[in-house]
N, C-alpha and C positions, 0 to 999 in steps of 0.2 A: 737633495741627496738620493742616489738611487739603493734600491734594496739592497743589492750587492755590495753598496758603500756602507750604507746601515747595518749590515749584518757582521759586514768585519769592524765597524766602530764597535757592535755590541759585544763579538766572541771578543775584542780587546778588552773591554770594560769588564765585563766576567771573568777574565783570565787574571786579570789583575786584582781582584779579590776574592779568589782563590788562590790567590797565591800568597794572600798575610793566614791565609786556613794553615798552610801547607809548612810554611816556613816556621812555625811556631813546632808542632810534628815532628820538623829535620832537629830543632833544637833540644827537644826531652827527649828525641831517641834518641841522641848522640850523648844527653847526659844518663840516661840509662845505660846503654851500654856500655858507658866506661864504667860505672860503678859498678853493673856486673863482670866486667874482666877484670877490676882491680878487687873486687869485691869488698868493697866499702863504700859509702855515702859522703860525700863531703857536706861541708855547714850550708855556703849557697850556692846558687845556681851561678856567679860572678866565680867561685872558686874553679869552677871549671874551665874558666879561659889558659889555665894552667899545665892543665891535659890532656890526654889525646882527642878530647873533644872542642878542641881549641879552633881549628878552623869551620867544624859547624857552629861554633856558639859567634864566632866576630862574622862568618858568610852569613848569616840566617841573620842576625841584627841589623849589619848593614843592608840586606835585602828589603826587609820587612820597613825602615828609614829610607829606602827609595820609594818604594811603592806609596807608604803615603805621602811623600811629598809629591808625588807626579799626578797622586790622587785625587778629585778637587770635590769637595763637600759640596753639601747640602746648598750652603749659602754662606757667605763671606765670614764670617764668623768660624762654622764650623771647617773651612778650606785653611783661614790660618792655622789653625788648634791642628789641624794635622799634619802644617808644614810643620811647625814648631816639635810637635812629639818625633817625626822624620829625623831630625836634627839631632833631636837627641840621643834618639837608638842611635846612632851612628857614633855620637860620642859616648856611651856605653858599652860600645863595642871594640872602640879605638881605645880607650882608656881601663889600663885592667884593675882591679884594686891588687890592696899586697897580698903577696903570695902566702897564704895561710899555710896551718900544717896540714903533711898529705896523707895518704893511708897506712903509710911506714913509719908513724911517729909523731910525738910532738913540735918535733922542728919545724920552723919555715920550708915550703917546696925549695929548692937553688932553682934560678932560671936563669938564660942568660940576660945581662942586662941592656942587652937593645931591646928585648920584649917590654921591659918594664919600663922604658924612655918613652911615653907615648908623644911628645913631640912632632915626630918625622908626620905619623896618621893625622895629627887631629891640624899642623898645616898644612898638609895634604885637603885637607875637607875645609880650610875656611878657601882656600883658593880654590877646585871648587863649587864650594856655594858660591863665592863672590862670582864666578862664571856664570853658576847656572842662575841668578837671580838677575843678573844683568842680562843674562838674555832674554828670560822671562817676561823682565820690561819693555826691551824692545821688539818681544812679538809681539804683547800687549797691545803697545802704542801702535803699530803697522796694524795689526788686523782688522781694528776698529772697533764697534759696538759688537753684542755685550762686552764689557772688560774687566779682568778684577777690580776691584775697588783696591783704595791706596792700603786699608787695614791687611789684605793676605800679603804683598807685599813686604811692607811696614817690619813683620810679625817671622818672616824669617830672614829677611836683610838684619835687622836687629839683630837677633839671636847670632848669626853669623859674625857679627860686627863684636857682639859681647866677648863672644870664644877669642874672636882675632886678636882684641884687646888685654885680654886674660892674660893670652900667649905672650905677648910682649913684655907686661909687665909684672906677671906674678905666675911663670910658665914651672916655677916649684910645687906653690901653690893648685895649678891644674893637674900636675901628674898625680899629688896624692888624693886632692879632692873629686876630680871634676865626674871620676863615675857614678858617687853614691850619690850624689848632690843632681847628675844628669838623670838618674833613675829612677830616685824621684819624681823627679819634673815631670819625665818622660809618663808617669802614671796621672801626676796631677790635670795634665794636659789630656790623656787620655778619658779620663774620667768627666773633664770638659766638652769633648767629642761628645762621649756617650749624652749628657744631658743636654746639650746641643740640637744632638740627635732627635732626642726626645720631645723635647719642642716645636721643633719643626715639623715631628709628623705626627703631633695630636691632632692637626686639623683633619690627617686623613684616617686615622684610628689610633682612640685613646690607651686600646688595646697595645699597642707598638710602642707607644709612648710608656705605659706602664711598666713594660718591659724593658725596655733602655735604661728608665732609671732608678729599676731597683738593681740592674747592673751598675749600674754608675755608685749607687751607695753601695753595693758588697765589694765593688772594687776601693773604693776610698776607703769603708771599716779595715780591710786587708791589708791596705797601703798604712794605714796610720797602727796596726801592732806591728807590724813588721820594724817600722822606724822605731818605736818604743821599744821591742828588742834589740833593735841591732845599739839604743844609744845607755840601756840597763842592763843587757847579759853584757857580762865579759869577754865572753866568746861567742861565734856564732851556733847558734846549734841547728839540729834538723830538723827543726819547728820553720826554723827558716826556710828552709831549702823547701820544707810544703808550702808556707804561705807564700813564698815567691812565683811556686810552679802554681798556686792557686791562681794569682795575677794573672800569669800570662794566659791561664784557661779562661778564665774573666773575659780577656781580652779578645778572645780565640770568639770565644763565647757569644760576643757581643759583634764580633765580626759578622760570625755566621750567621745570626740573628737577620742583620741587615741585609745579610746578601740575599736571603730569601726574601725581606721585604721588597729588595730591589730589584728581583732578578731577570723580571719583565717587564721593568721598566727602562724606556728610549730613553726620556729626559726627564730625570731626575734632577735636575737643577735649576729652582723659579730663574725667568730671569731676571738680573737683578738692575738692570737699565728702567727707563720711562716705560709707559704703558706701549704695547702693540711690535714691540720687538722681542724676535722671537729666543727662546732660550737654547740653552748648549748643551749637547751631549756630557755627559757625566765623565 
């Protein structure tokens, strides 16, 4: 590879992690600003797929669900765990929950109800993913060594498979469930990344690894009151709406973290083939 090739692989790899910095930013300033023109707060950060802040909250998810799945970890492990959380922003995105009340009352928001049919989006996205997984395997297959291993694969062909199956047979089921249940995940798997992460780079400083996963535990403490709220209050309240945007800074958090660890590094990815072949740009 010549410099010239190496340097646009790297301003690629850098842009692309700047840009899960960035898109989390487009998200709380768009739920900031509506709550200062409506001048109210709503309970979470999910209510705001309701209002004017509607196209940055479903743009900025779906975005953020590309980026890591085109993004390829550490090591086979930690490259599924970010196909899989991929997937699910996107189904967080596509899936709104019910329309709570908004800043003029106790009532439910009215919406219209094609918003609230998520249907149309989420086969839209198993079709797709069944695209882009199947091609996946067959650049795999063509390009030769190193290759993913069958686990990154596996791990969002599956997940894609689960949704597609969902849809067909309990597509009720997914409209009212499939957000809070995706959002979870979506953290569970995240928090996976992080200690992942953390593993893999004790060998190069314990320092880095310390730091991953004491992110990884204040993200999971967050994840698990949040859930214990939302399944013990009756309503949601603005305990919520902090501890949600604490997640995503969590997230932001541990992003940026990494991207300084990584930020001059070529090949950040052992190879994961036999000895004496060489590894792959990040």
């Amino acid at each position: 590879m010549s410099d010239v090739e190496r340097r646009a692989v790297r301003s690629t790899y850098r842009s692309l992690r700047l840009a899960v910095v960035v898109l989390p930013a487009l998200l709380v300033t768009a739920v900031v600003s509506e709550s200062v023109r409506a001048g109210c707060w709503l309970d979470s950060l999910s209510a705001y797929y309701w209002t004017g802040a509607h196209d940055a909250f479903v743009g900025a998810l779906c975005a953020v669900g590309a980026v890591l799945v085109v993004y390829t970890g550490a090591d086979d492990v930690e490259d599924a765990l970010l196909d899989v959380a991929g997937l699910l922003a996107f189904v967080v995105a596509l899936t709104p929950t019910e329309p709570g009340p908004g800043c003029d009352g106790p009532a439910p928001v009215e919406v219209p109800a094609m918003l609230a049919d998520a249907r149309t989006g989420l086969t839209a996205l198993v079709v797709a993913g069944a695209i882009g997984w199947t091609l996946r395997a067959v650049v795999a297959a063509r390009s030769g060594p190193p290759r993913r291993s069958w686990v990154v694969g596996a791990a969002g062909g599956a997940a894609v498979a689960v949704l597609a199956v969902a849809l067909l047979v309990a597509p009720g089921t997914v409209i009212d469930r499939a957000h809070d249940v995706a959002a979870v995940l979506l953290f569970v798997a995240v928090v996976g990344v992080m200690l992942r992460h953390a593993s893999t780079s004790r060998t190069a400083s314990a320092r880095w690894a310390l730091a991953y996963a004491l992110l990884a535990t204040a993200t999971l403490v967050t994840l698990a009151v949040v859930v214990v709220l939302r399944a013990t209050v009756p309503t949601w309240t603005q305990s919520v709406l902090v501890l949600e945007t604490g997640l995503v800074a969590l997230f932001a958090g541990y992003w940026v973290l990494q991207t300084v660890e990584l930020w001059g590094v070529d090949v950040a990815r052992p190879a994961p083939t036999r000895p004496g072949v060489p590894g792959q740009m990040p």
